[in-house]
PLY file of the C-alpha trace (Angstrom):
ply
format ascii 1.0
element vertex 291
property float x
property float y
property float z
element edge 290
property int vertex1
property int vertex2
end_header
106.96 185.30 322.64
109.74 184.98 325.16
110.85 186.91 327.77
114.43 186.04 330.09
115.25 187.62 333.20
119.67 187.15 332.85
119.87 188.37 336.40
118.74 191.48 338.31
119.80 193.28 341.62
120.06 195.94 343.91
123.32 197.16 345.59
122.96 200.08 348.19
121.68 202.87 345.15
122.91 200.71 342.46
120.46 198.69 340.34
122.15 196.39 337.79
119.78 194.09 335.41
120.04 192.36 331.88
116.89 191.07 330.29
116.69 189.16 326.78
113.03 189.99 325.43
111.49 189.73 321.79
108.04 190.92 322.14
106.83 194.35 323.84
106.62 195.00 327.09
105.45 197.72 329.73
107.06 196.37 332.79
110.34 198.17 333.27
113.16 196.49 334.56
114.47 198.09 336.85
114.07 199.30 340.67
113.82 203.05 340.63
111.82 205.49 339.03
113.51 208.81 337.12
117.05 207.56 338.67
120.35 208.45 335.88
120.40 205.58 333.68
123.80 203.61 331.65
122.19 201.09 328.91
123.92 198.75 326.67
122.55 196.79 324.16
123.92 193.01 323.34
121.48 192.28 320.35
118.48 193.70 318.56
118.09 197.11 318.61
115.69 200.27 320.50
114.96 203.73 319.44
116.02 206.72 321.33
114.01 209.94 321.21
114.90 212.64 322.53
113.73 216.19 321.98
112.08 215.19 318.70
115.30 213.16 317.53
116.00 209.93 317.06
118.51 207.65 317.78
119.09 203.99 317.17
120.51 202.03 319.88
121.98 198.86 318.38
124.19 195.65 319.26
127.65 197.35 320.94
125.90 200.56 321.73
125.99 202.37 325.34
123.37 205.10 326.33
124.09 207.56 329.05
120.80 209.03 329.99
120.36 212.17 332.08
117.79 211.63 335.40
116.56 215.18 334.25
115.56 214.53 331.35
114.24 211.07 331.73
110.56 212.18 331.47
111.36 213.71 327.96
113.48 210.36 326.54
111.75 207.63 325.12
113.23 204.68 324.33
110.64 202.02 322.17
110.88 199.74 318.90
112.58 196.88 317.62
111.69 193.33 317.52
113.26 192.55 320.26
116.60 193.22 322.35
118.73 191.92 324.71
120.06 194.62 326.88
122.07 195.53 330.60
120.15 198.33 332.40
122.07 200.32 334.99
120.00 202.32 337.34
121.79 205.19 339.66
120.97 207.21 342.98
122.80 210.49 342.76
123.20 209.62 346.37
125.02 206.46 345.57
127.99 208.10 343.69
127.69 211.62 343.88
130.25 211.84 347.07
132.84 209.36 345.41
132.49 211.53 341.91
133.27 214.64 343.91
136.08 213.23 345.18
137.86 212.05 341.75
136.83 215.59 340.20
133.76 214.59 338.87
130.28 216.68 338.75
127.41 213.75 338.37
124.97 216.27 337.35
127.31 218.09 334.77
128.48 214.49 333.70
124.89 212.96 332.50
123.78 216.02 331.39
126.91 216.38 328.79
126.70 212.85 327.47
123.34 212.26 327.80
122.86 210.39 324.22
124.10 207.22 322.45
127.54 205.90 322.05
128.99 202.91 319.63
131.41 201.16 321.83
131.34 197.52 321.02
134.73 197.27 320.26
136.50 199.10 323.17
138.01 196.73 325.00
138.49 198.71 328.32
134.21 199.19 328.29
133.45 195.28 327.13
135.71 194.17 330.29
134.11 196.76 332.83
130.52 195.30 331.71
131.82 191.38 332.01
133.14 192.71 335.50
129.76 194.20 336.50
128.02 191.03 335.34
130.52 188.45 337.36
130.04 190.60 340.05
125.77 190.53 339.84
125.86 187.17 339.62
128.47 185.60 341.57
128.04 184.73 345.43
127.86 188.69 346.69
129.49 189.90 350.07
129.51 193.23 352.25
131.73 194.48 349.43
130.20 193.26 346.17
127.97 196.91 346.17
131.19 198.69 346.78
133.19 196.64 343.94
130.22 197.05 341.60
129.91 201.32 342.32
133.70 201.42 341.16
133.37 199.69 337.90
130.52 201.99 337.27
132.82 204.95 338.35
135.44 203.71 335.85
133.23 204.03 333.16
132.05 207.46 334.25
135.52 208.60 334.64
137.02 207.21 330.96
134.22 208.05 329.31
136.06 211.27 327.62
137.89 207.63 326.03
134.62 207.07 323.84
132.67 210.68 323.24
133.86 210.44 319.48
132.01 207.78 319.25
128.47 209.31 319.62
125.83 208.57 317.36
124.22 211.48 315.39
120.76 211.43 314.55
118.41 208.26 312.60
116.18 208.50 310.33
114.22 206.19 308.90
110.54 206.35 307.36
109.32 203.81 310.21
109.81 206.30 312.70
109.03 209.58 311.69
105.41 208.98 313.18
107.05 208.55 316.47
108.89 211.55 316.22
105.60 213.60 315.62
104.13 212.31 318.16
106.91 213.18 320.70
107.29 216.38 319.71
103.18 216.71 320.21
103.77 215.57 323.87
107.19 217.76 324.34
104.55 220.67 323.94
102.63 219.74 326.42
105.32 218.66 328.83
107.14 222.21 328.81
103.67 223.49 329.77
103.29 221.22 332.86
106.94 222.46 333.88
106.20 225.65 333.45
102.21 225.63 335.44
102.17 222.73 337.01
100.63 224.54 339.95
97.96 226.08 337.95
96.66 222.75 336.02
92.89 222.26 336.75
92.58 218.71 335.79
94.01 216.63 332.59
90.62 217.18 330.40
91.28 221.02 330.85
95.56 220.29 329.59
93.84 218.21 326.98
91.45 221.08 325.47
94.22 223.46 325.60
96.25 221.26 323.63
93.24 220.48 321.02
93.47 216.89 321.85
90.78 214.29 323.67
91.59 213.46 327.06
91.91 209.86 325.91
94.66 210.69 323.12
96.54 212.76 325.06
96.75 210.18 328.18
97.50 207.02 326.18
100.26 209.01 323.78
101.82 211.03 327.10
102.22 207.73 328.42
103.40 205.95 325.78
106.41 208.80 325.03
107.55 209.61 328.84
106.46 206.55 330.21
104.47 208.57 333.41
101.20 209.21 333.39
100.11 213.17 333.30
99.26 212.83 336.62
102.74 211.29 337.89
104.42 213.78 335.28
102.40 216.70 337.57
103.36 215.52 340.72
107.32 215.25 339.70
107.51 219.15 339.40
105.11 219.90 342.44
107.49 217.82 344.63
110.48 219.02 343.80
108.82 222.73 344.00
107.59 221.68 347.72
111.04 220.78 348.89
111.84 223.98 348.29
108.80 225.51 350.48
109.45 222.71 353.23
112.88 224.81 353.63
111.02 227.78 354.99
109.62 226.67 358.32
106.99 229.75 358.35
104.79 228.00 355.73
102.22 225.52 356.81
101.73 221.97 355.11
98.12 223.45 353.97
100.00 226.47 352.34
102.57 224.63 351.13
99.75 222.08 349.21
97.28 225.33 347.78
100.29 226.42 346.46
101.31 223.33 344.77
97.68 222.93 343.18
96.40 220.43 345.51
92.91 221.00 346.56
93.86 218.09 349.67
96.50 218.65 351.96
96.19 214.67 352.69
96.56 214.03 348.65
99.70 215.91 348.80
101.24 214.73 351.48
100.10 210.84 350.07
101.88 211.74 346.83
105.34 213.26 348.66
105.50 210.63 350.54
105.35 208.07 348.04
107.55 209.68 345.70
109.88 210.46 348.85
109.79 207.68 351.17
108.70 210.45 354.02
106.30 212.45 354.93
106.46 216.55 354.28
106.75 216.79 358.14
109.37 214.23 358.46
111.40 215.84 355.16
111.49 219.48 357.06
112.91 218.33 359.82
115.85 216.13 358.73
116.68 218.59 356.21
116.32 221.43 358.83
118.33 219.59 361.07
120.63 218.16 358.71
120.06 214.71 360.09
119.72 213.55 356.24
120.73 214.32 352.70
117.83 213.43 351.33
117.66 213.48 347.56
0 1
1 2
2 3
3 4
4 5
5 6
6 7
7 8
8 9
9 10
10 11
11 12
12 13
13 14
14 15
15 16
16 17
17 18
18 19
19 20
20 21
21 22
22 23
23 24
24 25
25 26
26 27
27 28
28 29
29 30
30 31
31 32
32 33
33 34
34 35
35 36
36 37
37 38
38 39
39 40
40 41
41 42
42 43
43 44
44 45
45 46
46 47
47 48
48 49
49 50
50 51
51 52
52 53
53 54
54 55
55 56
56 57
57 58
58 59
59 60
60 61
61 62
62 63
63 64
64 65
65 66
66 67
67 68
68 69
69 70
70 71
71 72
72 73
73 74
74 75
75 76
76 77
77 78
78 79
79 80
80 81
81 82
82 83
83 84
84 85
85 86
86 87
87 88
88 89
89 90
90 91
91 92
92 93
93 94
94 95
95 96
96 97
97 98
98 99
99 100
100 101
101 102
102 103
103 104
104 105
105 106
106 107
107 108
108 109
109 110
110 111
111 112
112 113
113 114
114 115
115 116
116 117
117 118
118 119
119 120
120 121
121 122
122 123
123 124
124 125
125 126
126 127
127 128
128 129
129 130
130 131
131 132
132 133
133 134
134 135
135 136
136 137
137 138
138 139
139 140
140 141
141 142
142 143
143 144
144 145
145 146
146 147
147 148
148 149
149 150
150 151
151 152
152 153
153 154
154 155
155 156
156 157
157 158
158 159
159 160
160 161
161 162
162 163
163 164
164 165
165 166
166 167
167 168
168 169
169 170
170 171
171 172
172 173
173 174
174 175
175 176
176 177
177 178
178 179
179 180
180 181
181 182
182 183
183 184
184 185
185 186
186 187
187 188
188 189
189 190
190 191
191 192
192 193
193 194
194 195
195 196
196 197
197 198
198 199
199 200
200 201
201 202
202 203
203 204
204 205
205 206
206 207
207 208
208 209
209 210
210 211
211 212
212 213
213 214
214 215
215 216
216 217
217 218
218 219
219 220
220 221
221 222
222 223
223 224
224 225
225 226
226 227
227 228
228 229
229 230
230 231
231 232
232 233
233 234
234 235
235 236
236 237
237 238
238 239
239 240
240 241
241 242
242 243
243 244
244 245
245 246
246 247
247 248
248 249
249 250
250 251
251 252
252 253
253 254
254 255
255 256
256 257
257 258
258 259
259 260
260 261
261 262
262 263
263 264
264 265
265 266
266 267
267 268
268 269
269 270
270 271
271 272
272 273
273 274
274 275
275 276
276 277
277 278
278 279
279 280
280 281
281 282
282 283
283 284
284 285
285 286
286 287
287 288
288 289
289 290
């Protein structure tokens, strides 16, 4: 079994790692959680499921994923791969993006898939940039030079979309596909009463499943827990509630599903970095942009 860290790093929104790995794993690489993602793979190869598809990310592929639909994509198999994982804050290169035209949201939603680009030449040099960059001696403008290498390959991406990758299939992986699809179910459900969920044996009757089966295969396909998978569409419901400054923090928590208003302001804060309180009034204010 072996496992190699290449180099790994953070740079003001912007995590950039590579890691060479031929065994499984269930440490992720990166620093954020549910962040927009760029992959590319330099050897073996991963699976990419999404929406009860599959797609094979191989040596020379790239992989734009979508922040939104992170907790649907699941990315598993292989013996082993050695691949660069790029890890955005919208807040990071949103602005910039604006400026050159560019809708962040619009652009990882559109592209969000798999792309064979080992033999541009313009995307190879923009990766060997990134990597000289991550681990050379870094400076106050390193994060700066590293956001605008990223940018250019946001920006000439329209250089590469015929290069997409349609669908795989392949006997090996059919089971996997089931089994996503099995969990899709149950994820459109949470997104659609995540306010209304009892507990995760109640989901799991619903769903004709054992508590036990549908925690270990929810996990293994999002990569959250159903708990964590819960608490992503009750916060970003709350910041909507937070807005209106009649509504108390215990209202704001009953109507979320929490039976605690300390549980839900643990969980926003964790997931947020603030507390409920403090999120009201920088938004209110507009001290912050808060995302």
């Amino acid at each position: 079994m072996m496992f190699e860290e290449i180099y790994k790093g953070e740079f003001d929104g912007v995590a950039v790692g590579r890691v060479s790995r031929n065994q499984k794993f269930t440490t992720a690489l990166g620093f954020y959680h549910n962040e927009y993602q760029i992959q590319y793979i330099y050897g073996g190869e991963r699976y990419f499921f999404y929406e009860g598809c599959c797609y094979r990310m191989m040596p020379g592929t790239i992989t734009i994923i979508d922040k939104e639909k992170i907790a649907k994509t699941n990315i598993i198999g292989g013996s082993g791969h050695d691949r660069l994982l790029i890890e955005l804050k919208e807040r990071a290169i949103a602005p910039v993006c604006s400026q050159l035209g560019i809708d962040v949201k619009k652009f990882f939603s559109d592209h969000h898939g798999v792309y064979q680009v080992g033999d541009d030449e313009f995307v190879q040099n923009t990766l060997q940039t990134i990597e000289d960059l991550v681990t050379s001696k870094r400076d106050k403008l390193t994060a700066g030079k590293i956001k605008l290498e990223i940018l250019q390959l946001i920006f000439e991406q329209n250089r590469w979309e015929k290069r997409k990758l349609g669908k795989f299939v392949e006997e090996g992986v059919i089971p996997h596909i089931e089994k996503q699809k099995r969990v899709h179910q149950v994820a459109d459900y949470i997104a659609e009463n995540y306010d209304k969920i009892g507990s995760v044996s109640m989901l799991a009757d619903q769903f004709y499943m054992s508590k036990a089966y549908l925690c270990r295969i929810f996990k293994e396909v999002t990569n959250f827990t159903i708990s964590e998978y819960i608490n992503l569409y009750r916060i970003v419901a709350s910041k909507q509630y937070l807005m209106d400054e009649n509504m108390s923090m215990g209202e704001i928590a009953n109507r979320l599903g929490y039976d605690s208003l300390t549980y839900f302001e643990r969980v926003f804060k964790k997931q947020m970095t603030v507390s409920p309180l403090q999120y009201r009034k920088s938004v209110l204010k507009g001290a912050v942009n808060i995302v």
